[in-house]
LUMKOLRO-281854 format. One line per field, with one value per residue: residue number from 1; x, y, z of N, C-alpha, C in turn. Coordinates in steps of 0.05 Angstrom, whole numbers. Layout:
BEGIN
resi NUM, ...
n.px X, ...
n.py Y, ...
n.pz Z, ...
ca.px X, ...
ca.py Y, ...
ca.pz Z, ...
c.px X, ...
c.py Y, ...
c.pz Z, ...
//
This chain:
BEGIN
resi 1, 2, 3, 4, 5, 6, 7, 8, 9, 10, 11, 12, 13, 14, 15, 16, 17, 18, 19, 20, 21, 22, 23, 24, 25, 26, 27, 28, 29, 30, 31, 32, 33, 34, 35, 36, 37, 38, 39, 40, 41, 42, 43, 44, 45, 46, 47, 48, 49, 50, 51, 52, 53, 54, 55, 56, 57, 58, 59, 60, 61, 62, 63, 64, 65, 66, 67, 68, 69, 70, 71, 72, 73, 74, 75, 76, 77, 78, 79, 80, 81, 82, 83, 84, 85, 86, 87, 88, 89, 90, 91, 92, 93, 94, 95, 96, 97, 98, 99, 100, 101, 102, 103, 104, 105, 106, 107, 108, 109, 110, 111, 112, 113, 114, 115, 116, 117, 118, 119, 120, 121, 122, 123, 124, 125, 126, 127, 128, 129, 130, 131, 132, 133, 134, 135, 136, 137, 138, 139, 140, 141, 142, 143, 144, 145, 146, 147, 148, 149, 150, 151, 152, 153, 154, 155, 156, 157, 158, 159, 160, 161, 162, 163, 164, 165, 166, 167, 168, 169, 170, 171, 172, 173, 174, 175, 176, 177, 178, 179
n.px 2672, 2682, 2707, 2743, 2770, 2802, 2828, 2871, 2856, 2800, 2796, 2779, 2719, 2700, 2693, 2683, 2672, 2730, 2767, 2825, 2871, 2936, 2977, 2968, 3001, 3048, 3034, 2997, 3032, 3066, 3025, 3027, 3037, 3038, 3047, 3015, 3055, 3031, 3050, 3102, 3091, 3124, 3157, 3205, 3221, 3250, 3275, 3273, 3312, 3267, 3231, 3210, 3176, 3205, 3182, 3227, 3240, 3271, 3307, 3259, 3247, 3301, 3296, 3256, 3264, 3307, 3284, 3244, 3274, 3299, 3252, 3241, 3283, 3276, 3223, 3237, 3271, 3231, 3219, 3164, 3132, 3138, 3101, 3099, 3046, 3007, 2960, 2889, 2852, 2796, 2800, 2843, 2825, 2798, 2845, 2875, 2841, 2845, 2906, 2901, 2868, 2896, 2939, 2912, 2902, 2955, 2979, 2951, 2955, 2988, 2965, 2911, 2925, 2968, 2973, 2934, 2894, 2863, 2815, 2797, 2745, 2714, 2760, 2770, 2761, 2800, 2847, 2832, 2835, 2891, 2911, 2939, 2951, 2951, 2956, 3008, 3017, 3066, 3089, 3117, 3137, 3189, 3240, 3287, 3317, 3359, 3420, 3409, 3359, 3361, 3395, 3365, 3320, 3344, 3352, 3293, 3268, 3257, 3301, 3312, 3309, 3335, 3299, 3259, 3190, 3150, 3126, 3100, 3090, 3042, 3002, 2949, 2904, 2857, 2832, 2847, 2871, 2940, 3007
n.py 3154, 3102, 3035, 2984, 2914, 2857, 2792, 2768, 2715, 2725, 2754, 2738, 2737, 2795, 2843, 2897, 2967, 3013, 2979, 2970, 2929, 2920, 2906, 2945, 2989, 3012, 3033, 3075, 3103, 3131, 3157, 3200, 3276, 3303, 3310, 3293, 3302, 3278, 3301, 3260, 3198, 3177, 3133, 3123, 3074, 3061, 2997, 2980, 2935, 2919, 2911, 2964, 3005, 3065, 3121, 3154, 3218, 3247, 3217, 3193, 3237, 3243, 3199, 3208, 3254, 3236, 3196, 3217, 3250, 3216, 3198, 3237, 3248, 3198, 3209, 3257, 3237, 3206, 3242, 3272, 3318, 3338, 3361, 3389, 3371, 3411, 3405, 3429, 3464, 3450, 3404, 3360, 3331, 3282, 3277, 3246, 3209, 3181, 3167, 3129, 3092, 3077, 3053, 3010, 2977, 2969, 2938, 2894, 2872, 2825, 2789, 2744, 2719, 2729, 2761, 2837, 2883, 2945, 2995, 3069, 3112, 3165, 3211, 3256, 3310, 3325, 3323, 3350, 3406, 3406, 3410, 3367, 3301, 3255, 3229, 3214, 3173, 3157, 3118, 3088, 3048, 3044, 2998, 2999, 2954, 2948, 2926, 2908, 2885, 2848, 2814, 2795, 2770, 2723, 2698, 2679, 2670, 2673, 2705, 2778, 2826, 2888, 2927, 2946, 2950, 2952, 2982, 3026, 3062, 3086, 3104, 3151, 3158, 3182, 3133, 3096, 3066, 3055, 3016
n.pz 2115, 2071, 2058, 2029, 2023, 2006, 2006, 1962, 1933, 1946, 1893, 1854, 1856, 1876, 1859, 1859, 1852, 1862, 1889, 1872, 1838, 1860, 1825, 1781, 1791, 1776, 1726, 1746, 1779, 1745, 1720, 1755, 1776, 1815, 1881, 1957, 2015, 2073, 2136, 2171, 2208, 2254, 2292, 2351, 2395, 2463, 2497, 2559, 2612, 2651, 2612, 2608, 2555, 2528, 2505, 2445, 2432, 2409, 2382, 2347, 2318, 2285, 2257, 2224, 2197, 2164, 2133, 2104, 2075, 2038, 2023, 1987, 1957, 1925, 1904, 1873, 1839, 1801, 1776, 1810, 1830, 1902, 1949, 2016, 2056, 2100, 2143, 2143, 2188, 2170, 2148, 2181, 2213, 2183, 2154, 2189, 2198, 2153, 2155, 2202, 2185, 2142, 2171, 2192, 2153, 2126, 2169, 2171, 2121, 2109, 2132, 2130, 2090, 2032, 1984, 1989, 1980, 1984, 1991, 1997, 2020, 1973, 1953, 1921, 1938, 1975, 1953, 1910, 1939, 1959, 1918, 1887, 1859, 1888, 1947, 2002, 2047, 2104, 2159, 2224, 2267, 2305, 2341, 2407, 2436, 2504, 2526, 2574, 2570, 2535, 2553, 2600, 2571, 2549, 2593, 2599, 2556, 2489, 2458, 2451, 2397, 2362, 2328, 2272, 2284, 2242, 2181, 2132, 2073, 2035, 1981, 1958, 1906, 1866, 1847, 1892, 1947, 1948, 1948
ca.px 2693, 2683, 2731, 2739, 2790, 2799, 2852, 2887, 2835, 2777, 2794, 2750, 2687, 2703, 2697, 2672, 2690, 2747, 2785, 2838, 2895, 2968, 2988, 2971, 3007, 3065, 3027, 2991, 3053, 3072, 3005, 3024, 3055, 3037, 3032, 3020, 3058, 3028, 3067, 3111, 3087, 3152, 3161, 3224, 3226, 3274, 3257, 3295, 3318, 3262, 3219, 3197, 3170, 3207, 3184, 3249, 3233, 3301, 3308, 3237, 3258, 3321, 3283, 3230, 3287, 3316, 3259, 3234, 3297, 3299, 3223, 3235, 3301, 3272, 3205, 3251, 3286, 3208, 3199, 3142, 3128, 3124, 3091, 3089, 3023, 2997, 2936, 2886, 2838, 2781, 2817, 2862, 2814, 2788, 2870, 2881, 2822, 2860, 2927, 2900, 2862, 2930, 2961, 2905, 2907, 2984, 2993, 2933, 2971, 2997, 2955, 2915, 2923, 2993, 2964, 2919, 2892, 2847, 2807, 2785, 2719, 2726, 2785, 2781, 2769, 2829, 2869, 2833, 2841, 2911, 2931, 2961, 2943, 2950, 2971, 3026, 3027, 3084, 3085, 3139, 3153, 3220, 3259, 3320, 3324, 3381, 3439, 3402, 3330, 3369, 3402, 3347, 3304, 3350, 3339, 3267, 3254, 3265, 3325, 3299, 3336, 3325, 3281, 3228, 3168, 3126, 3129, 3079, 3088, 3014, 2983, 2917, 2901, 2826, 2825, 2842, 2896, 2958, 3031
ca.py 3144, 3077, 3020, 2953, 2902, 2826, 2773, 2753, 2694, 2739, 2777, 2734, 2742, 2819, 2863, 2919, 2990, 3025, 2959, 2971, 2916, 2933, 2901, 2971, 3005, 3027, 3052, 3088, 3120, 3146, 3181, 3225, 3290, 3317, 3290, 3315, 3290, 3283, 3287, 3235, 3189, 3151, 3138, 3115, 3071, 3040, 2983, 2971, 2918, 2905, 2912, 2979, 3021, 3084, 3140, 3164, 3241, 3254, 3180, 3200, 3261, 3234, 3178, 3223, 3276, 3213, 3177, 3242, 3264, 3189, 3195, 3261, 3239, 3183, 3221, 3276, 3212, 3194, 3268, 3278, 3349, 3329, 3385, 3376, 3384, 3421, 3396, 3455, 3457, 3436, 3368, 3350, 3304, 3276, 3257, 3236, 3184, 3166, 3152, 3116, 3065, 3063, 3038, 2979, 2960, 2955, 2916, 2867, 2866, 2800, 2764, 2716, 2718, 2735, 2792, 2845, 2895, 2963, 3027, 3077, 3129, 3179, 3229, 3275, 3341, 3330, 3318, 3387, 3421, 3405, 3410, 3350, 3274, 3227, 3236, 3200, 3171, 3141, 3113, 3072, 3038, 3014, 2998, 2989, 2937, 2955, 2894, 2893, 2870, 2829, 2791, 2788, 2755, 2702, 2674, 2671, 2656, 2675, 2729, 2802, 2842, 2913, 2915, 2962, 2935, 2965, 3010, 3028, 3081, 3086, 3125, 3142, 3175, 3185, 3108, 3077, 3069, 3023, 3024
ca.pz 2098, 2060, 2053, 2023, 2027, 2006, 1993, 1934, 1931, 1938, 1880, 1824, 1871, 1892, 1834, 1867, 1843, 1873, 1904, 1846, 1848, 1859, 1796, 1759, 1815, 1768, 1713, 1768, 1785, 1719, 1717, 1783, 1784, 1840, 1905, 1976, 2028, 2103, 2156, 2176, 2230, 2251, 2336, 2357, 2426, 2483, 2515, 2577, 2620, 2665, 2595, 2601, 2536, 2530, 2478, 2450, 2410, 2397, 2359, 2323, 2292, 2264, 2235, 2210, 2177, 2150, 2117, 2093, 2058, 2023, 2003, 1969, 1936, 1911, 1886, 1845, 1813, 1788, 1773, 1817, 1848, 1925, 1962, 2047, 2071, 2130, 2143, 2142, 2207, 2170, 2138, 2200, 2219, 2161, 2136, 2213, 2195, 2125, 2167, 2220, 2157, 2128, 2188, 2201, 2130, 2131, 2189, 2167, 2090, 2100, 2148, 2136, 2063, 2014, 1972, 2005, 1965, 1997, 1974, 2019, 2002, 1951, 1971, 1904, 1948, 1987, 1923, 1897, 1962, 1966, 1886, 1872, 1842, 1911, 1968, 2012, 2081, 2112, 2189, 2217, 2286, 2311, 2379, 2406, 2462, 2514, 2530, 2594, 2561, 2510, 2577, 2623, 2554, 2542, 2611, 2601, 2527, 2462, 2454, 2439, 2389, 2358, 2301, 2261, 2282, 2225, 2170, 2115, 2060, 2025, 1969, 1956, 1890, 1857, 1842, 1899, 1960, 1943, 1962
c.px 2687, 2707, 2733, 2764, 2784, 2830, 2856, 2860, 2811, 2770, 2778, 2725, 2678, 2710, 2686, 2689, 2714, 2770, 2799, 2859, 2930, 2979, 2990, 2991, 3037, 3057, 3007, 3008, 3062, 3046, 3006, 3044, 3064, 3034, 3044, 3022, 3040, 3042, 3073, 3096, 3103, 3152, 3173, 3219, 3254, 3256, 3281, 3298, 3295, 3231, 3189, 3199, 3176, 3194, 3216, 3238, 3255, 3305, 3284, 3249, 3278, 3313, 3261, 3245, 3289, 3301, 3250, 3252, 3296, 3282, 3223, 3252, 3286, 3245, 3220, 3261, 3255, 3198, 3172, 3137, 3111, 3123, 3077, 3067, 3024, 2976, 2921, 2862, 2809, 2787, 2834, 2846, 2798, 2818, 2880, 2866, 2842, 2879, 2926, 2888, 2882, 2936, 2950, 2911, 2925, 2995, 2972, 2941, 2978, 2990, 2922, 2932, 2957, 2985, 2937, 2911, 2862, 2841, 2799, 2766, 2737, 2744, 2789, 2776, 2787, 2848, 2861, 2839, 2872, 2929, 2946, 2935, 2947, 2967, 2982, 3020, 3050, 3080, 3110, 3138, 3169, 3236, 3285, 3322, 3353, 3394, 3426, 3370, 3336, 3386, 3385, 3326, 3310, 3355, 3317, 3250, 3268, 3285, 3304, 3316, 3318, 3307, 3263, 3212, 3149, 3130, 3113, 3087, 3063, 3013, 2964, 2904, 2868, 2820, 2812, 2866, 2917, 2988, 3049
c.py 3114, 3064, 2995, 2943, 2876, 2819, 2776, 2733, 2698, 2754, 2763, 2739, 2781, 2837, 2890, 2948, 3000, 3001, 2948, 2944, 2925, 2925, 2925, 2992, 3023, 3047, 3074, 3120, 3140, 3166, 3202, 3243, 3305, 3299, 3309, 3289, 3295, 3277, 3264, 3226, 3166, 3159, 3120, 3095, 3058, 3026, 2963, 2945, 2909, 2908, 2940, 2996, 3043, 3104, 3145, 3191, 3252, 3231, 3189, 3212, 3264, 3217, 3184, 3236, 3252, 3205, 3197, 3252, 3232, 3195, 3208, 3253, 3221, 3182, 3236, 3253, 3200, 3218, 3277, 3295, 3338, 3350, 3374, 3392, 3388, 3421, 3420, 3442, 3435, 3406, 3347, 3325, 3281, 3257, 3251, 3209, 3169, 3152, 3127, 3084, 3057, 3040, 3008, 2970, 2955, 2934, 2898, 2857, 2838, 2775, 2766, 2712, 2737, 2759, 2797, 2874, 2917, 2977, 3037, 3098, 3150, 3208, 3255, 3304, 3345, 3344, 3354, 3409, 3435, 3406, 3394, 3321, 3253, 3242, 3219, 3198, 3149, 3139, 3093, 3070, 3025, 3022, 2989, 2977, 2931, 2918, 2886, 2885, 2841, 2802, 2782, 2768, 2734, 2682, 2660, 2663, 2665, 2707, 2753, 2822, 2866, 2909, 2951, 2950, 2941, 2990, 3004, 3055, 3077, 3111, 3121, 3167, 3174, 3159, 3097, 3081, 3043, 3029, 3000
c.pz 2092, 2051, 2043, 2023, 2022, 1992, 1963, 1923, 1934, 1908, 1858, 1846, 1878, 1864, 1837, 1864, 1865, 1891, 1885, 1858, 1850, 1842, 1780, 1773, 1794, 1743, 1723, 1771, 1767, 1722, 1738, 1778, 1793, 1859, 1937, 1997, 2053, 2119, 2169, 2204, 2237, 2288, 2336, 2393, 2441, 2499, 2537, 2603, 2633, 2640, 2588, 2576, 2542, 2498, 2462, 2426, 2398, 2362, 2337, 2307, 2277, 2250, 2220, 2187, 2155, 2120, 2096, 2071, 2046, 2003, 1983, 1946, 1906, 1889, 1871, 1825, 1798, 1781, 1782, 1830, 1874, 1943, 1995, 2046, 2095, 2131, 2159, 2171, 2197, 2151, 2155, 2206, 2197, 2151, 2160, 2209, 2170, 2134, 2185, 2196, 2155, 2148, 2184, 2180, 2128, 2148, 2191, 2137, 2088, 2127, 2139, 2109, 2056, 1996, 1988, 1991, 1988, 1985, 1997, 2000, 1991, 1964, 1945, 1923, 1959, 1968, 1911, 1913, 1959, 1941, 1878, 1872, 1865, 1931, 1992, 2042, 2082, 2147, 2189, 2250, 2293, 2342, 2383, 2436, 2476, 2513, 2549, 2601, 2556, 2536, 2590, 2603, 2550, 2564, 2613, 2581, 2508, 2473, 2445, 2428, 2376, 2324, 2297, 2259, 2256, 2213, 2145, 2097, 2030, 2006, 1963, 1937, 1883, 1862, 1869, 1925, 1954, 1948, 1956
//
């Protein structure tokens, strides 16, 4: 799988195919009218008093339902036929590699540099595989730090309050990946 990526301030030097900018990203959109989702990757945690990391799978899968029922809403309001994928044995790993890209390139999006623009290698058999025009990832981590983190923190530094560390919802059509 091939990838490219550069700043805002790279982009007169970096003209290299497939490292589309997100400026076209809405007429983009218009051109899709299919799209295949992949399963959500959303993980809920607790992080408790003496600052241990809990899973929580309960917490996930309401924040997965959630997110999921939003995404769709808000694809029918753009008329876009969103069809969940189940990633077939021989693709699982292949759109496991796509997700895991997503993630780094999201959570490197706005460091060092203010715009952050990516492509990943060519993805049209997926897209024909799977019958549709791009295809969606979303990921998402967030915590919920008990009273008795949020007490024991503000003896020893900075306060710790509940938050979504990180969330990314990516597409990645013939062109290019952008979000």
């Amino acid at each position: 799988m091939a990838s490219c990526a550069h700043s805002g301030r790279e982009r007169a030097q970096a003209d290299s195919p497939g490292c589309a900018s997100r400026e076209d990203r809405e007429v983009r959109l218009r051109g899709i009218q299919s799209a295949g989702l992949i399963p959500l990757d959303v993980r809920e945690y607790e992080v408790s008093a003496d600052g241990t990391v809990e899973p929580k799978d309960e917490w996930s899968a309401k924040a997965r339902g959630k997110i999921e029922r939003e995404l769709l809403a808000g694809f029918q309001s753009r008329r876009i036929d969103v069809r969940k994928i189940r990633p077939q044995p021989d693709t699982a790993e292949e759109l496991d590699e796509l997700r895991l890209l997503n993630e780094a390139i999201s959570l490197s999006a706005d460091f060092p540099a203010t715009q952050f623009d990516a492509s990943v290698g060519p993805v049209g058999h997926l897209l024909d595989l799977y019958r549709v025009d791009a295809l969606i990832f979303v990921w998402a981590r967030g915590r919920l730090v008990t009273a008795g983190r949020q007490a024991a923190a503000a003896f020893v530094g900075p306060a710790e309050s509940n938050a979504v560390q990180s969330r990314s919802l990516s597409w990645i059509d013939r062109v290019t990946c952008f979000g």
